[in-house]
C-alpha positions in Angstrom: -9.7 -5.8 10.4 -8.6 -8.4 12.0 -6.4 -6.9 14.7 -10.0 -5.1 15.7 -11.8 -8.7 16.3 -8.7 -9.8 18.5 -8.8 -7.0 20.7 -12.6 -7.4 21.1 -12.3 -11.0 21.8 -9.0 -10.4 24.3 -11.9 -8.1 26.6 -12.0 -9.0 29.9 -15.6 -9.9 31.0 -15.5 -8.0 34.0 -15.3 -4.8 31.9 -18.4 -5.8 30.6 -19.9 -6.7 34.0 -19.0 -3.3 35.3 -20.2 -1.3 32.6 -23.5 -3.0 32.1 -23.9 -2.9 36.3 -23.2 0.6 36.2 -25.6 1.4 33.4 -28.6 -0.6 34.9 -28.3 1.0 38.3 -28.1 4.7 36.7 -31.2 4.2 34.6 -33.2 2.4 37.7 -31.9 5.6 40.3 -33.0 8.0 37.8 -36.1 6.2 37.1 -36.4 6.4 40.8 -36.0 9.4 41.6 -37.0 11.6 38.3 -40.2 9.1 37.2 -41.9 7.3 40.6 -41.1 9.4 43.5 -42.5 12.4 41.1 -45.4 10.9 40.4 -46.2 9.9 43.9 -46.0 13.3 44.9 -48.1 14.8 42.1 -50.7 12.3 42.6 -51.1 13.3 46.8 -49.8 10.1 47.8 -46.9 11.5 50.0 -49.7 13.5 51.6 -51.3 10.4 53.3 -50.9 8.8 56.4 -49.6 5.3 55.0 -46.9 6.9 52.8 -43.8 6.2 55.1 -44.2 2.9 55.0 -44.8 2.7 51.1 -41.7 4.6 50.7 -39.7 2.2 53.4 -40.9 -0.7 51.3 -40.3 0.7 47.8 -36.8 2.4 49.1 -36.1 -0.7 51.3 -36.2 -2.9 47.9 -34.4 -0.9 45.8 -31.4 -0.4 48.3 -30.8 -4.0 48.7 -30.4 -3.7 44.6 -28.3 -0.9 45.2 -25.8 -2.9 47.5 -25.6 -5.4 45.2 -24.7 -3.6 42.3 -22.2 -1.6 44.6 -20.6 -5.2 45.5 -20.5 -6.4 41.6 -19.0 -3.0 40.6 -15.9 -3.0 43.3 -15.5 -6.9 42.7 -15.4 -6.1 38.9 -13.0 -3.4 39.4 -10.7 -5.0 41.7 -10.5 -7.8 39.0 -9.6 -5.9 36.6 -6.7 -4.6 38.5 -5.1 -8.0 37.5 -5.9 -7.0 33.7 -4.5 -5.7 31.2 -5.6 -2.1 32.3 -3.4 -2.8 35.8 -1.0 -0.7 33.6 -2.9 2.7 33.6 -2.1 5.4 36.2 -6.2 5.3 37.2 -6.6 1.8 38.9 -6.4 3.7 42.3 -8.9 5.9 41.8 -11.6 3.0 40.0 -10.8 1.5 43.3 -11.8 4.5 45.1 -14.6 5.9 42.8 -16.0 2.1 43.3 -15.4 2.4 47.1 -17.0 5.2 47.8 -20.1 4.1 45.5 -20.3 1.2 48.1 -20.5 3.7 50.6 -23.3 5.3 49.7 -25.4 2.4 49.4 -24.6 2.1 52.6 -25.3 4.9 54.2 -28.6 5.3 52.0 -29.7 1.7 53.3 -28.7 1.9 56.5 -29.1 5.4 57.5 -30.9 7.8 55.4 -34.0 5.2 54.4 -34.6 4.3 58.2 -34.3 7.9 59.9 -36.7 9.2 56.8 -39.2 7.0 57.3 -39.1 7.0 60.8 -39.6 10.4 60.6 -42.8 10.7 58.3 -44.1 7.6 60.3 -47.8 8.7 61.9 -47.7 7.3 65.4 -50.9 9.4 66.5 -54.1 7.6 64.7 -56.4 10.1 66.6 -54.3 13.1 64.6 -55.4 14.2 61.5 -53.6 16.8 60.3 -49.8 15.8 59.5 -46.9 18.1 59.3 -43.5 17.5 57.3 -41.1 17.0 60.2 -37.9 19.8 60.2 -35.8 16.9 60.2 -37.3 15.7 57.3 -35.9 18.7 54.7 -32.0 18.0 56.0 -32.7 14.1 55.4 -33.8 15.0 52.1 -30.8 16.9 51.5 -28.7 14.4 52.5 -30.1 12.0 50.3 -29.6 14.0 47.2 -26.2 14.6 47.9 -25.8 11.1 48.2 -27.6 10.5 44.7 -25.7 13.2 42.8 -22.2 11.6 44.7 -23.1 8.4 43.4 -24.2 9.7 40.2 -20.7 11.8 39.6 -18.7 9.2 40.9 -20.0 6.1 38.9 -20.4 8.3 35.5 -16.9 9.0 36.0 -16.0 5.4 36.9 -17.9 4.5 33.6 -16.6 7.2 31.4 -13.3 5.7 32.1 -14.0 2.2 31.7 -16.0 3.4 28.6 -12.2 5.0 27.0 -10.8 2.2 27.8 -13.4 -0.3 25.7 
């Protein structure tokens, strides 16, 4: 019993860090993108002139949370390099799987938010009927590849950490 407690007080509190990082930003993406976005789109709202700009705001905000996370989650991981779990054969790829999760903020705040809102943006007042761009759908399609990347990469990354607790 009380070689149990030791090990739970000899935890590093970066594994902690990651984990809980890792956690919040899967249940605020999936929130995202399987509760609000949804319910914008059922409501009309994406339908509208002003949407573009909702969804630069809403998207803009919630990549800057996404690039912190990102940050915490490859610091955490490159601290715990110096750890006790230095030893196992998968420090390489946590440092990769972390990497690459920094990458797709990226790309999704610099890239993908900015080209899709540029691209629904209604520059014609006088216009009334709006079309969905045809650059639109392979935006889209790049941004859920990004989400299910990030999503397979950091549940990996967790259910690693998450063996190793």
């Amino acid at each position: 019993m009380t070689a149990a407690s030791n090990l739970q007080l000899k935890r590093s509190p970066w594994l902690t860090t990651v984990m809980l990082t890792l956690g919040f930003w899967f249940s605020s993406s999936l929130i995202l993108d399987w509760v609000i976005i949804p319910s914008l789109y059922v409501s009309g709202m994406m339908t509208q002139s002003g949407f573009a700009s909702a969804g630069y705001l809403i998207f803009w905000n919630f990549n800057r949370i996404e690039l912190v996370c990102a940050a915490l989650i490859l610091t955490g991981v490159l601290a715990l390099k110096n750890t006790q779990f230095a030893a196992n054969n998968w420090t390489r790829g946590a440092i990769t799987l972390s990497v690459l999760l920094l990458a797709v903020s990226l790309v999704d705040t610099y890239f993908l938010t900015p080209q899709m809102s540029a691209a629904g943006l209604q520059l014609n007042l006088f216009e009334s009927a709006t079309e969905m761009p045809a650059i639109m759908s392979q935006l889209h399609a790049g941004y859920w590849i990004m989400e299910a990347t990030k999503l397979i990469a950091g549940g990996t990354l967790l259910g690693w950490y998450f063996n190793q607790d």
